[in-house]
C-alpha positions as CSV (number, residue, x, y, z in Angstrom):
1,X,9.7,15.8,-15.7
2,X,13.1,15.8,-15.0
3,X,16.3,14.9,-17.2
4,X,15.7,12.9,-20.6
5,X,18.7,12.6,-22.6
6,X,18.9,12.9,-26.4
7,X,18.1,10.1,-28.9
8,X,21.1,9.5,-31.6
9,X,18.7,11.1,-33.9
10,X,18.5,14.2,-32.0
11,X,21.8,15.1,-32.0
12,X,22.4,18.1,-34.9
13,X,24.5,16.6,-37.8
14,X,26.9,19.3,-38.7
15,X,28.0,19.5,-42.4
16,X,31.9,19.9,-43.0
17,X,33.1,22.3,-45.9
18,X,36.3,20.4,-46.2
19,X,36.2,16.8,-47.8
20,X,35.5,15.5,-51.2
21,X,32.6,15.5,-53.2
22,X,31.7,11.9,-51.9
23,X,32.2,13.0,-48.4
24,X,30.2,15.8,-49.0
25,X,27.2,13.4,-50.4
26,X,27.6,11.4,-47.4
27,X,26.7,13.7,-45.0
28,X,24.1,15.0,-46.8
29,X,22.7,11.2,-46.9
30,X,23.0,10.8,-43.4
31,X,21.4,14.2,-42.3
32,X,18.4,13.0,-44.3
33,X,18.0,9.5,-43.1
34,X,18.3,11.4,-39.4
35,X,15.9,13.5,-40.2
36,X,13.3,10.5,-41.3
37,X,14.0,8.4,-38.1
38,X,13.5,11.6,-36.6
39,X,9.7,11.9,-38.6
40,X,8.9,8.1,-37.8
41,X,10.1,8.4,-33.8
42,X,7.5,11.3,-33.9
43,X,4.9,10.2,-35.5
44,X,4.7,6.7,-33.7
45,X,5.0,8.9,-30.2
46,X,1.9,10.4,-31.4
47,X,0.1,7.6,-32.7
48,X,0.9,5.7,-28.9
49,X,-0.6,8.9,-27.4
50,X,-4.1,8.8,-29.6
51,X,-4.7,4.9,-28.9
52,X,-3.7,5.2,-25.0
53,X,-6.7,8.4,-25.3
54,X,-8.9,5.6,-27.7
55,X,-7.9,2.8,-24.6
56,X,-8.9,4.9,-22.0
57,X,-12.3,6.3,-23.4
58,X,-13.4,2.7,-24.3
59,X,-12.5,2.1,-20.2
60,X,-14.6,5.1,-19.1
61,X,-17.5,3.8,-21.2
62,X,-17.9,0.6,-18.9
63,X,-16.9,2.4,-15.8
64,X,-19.4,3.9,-13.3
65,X,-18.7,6.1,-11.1
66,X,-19.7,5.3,-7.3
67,X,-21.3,7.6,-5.2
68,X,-22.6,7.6,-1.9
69,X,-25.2,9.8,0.6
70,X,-25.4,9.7,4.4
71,X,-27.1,6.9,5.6
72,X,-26.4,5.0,2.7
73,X,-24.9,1.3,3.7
74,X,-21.8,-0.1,1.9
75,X,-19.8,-3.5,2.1
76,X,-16.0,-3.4,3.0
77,X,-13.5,-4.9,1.7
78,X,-10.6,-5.4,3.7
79,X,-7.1,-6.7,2.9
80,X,-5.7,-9.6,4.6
81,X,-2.9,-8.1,6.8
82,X,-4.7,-8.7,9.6
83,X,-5.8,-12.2,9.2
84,X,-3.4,-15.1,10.0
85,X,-3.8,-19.1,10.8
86,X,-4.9,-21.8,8.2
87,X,-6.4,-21.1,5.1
88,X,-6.0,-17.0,5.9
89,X,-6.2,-16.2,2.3
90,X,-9.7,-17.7,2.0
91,X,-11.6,-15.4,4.7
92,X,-14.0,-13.6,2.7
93,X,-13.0,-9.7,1.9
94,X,-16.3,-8.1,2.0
95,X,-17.7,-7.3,5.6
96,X,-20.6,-5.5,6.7
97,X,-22.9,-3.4,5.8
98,X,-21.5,-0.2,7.6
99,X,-23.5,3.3,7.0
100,X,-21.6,6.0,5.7
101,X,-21.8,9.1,8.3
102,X,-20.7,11.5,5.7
103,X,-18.5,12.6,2.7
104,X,-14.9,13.4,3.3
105,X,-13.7,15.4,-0.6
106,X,-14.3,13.6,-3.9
107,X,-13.9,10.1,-3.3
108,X,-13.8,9.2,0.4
109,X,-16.5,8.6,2.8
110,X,-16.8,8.3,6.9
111,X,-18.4,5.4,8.0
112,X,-19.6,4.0,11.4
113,X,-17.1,1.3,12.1
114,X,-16.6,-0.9,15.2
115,X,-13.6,0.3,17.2
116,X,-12.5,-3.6,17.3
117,X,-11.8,-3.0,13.3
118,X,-8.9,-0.8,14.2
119,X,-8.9,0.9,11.1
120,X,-10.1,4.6,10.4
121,X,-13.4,5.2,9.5
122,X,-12.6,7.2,6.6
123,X,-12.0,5.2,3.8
124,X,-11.6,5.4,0.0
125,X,-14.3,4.7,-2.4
126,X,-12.4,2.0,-4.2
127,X,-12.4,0.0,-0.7
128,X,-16.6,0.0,-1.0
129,X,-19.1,-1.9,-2.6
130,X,-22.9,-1.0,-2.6
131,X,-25.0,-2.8,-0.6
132,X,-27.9,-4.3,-2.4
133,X,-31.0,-4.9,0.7
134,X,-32.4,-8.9,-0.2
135,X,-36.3,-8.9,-0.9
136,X,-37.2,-11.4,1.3
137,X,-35.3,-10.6,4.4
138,X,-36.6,-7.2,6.2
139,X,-33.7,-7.6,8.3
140,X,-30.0,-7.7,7.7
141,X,-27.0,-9.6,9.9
142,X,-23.8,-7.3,10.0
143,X,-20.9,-9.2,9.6
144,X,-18.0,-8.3,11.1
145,X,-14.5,-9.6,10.6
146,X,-13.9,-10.5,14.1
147,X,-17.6,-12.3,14.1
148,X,-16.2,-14.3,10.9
149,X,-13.0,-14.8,11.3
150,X,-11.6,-17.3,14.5
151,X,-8.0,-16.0,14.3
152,X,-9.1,-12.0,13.3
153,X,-6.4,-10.4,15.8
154,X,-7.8,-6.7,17.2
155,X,-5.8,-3.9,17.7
156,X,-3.6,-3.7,20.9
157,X,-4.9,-2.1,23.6
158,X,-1.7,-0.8,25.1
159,X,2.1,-0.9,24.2
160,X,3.2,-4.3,24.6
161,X,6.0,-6.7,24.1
162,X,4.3,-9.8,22.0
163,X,8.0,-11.6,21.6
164,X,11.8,-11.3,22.3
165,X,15.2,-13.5,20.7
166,X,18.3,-13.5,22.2
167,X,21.3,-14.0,19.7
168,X,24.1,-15.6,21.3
169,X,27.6,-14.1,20.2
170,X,31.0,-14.5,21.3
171,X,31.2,-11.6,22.6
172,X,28.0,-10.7,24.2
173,X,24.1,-11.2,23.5
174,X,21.9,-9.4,21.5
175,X,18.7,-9.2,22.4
176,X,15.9,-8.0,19.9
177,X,11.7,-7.3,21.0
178,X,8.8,-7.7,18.9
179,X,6.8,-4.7,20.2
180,X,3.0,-3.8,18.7
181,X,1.7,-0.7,19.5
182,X,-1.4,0.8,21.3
183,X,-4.3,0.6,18.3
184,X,-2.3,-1.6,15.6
185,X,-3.1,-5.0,15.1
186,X,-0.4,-7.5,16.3
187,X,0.8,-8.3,12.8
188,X,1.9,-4.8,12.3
189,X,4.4,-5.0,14.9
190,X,7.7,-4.0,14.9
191,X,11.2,-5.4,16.1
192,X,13.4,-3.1,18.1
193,X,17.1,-3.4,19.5
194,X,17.7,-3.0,23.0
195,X,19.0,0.9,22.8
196,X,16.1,1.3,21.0
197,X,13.5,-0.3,23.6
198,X,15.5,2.2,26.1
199,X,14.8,5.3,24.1
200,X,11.3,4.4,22.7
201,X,9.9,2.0,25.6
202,X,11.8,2.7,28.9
203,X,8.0,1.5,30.4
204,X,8.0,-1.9,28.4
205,X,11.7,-2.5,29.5
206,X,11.1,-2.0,33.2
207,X,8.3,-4.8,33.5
208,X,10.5,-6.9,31.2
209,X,13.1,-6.8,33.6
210,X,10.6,-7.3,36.3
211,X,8.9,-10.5,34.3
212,X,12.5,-11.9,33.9
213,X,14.0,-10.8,37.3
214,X,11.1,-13.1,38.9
215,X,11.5,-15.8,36.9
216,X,15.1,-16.6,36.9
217,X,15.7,-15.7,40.3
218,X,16.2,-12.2,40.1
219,X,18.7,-12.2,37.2
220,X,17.5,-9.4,34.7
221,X,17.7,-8.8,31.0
222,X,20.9,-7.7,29.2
């Protein structure tokens, strides 16, 4: 649990032979007012104990416990990390219905997801919601976030360099590269230094070079 350091009350109160009479009473007052701070520190840790236990068991009563079978189907509901444009923050979060495959320990589930989602198909119960079949539809429309959602970006299909800034100093340029990976989505991408992009993307450098070399007359990056 790690270090906790003593309270003033904890600290032992030592009793000195020497002294007067008065003295003498004095420490003998203070010992005993330490030792009822002491009392009243434990006995409102204790009483903050039984009504977090009280707190929690009222919770559990109104809580229900989700559990799923194979073949069972199940909304998502996604974050918006991968959503951008106008009004991004209200795309709805619940897509779907996907059908759980099976069940990964106590409170995770597999799921057939559509590789476009880019996001693995085990998930976390908290993440699903049970789906409830309407009674006058026999069937249902899956709805997926790429269906819904104009701007939905998919993940990457290869290594690539989505944008690059130069910083102009007076003594030499800096250039930086917005790089997303193979099976991210773009907005998880990542910028990089030039050393960096040597060591990491030798491949992405080359055809940057190539991209710039054309287009400003042979003249490549720095």
């Amino acid at each position: 649990m790690g270090f906790r350091p003593l309270a003033p009350s904890e600290f032992p109160l030592l009793l000195t032979p020497e002294g007067s009479r008065h003295q003498q009473q004095e420490q003998v007052s203070a010992q005993q007012y330490v030792q009822r701070i002491a009392h009243r520190h434990s006995q409102v840790t204790e009483a903050l104990k039984v009504a977090h236990q009280k707190a929690k068991a009222r919770r559990d009563q109104h809580r229900t416990p989700l559990e799923f079978q194979p073949g069972d189907r199940v909304w998502l509901k996604l974050d918006k990390h991968g959503f951008k444009g106008q009004h991004h923050k209200m795309h709805p979060l619940r897509y779907g219905p996907y059908k759980i495959l099976e069940r990964i320990g106590d409170n995770a589930y597999r799921h057939k997801l559509p590789p476009q989602l880019g996001i693995h198909d085990v998930l976390n119960v908290n993440n699903l919601k049970p789906f409830e079949p309407p009674l006058l539809e026999e069937e249902v429309q899956v709805h997926h976030p790429m269906d819904v959602i104009q701007d939905f970006q998919p993940p990457l299909r290869e290594n690539t360099i989505l944008e690059q800034h130069t910083q102009h100093t007076r003594a030499q340029n800096y250039t930086s590269y917005l790089v997303g990976q193979k099976g991210e989505l773009p907005v998880q991408a990542r910028w990089y230094s030039t050393a960096k992009m040597l060591e990491s993307f030798p491949h992405l450098m080359s055809e940057a070079r190539d991209a710039s070399g054309s287009k400003q007359g042979g003249i490549g990056l720095t």
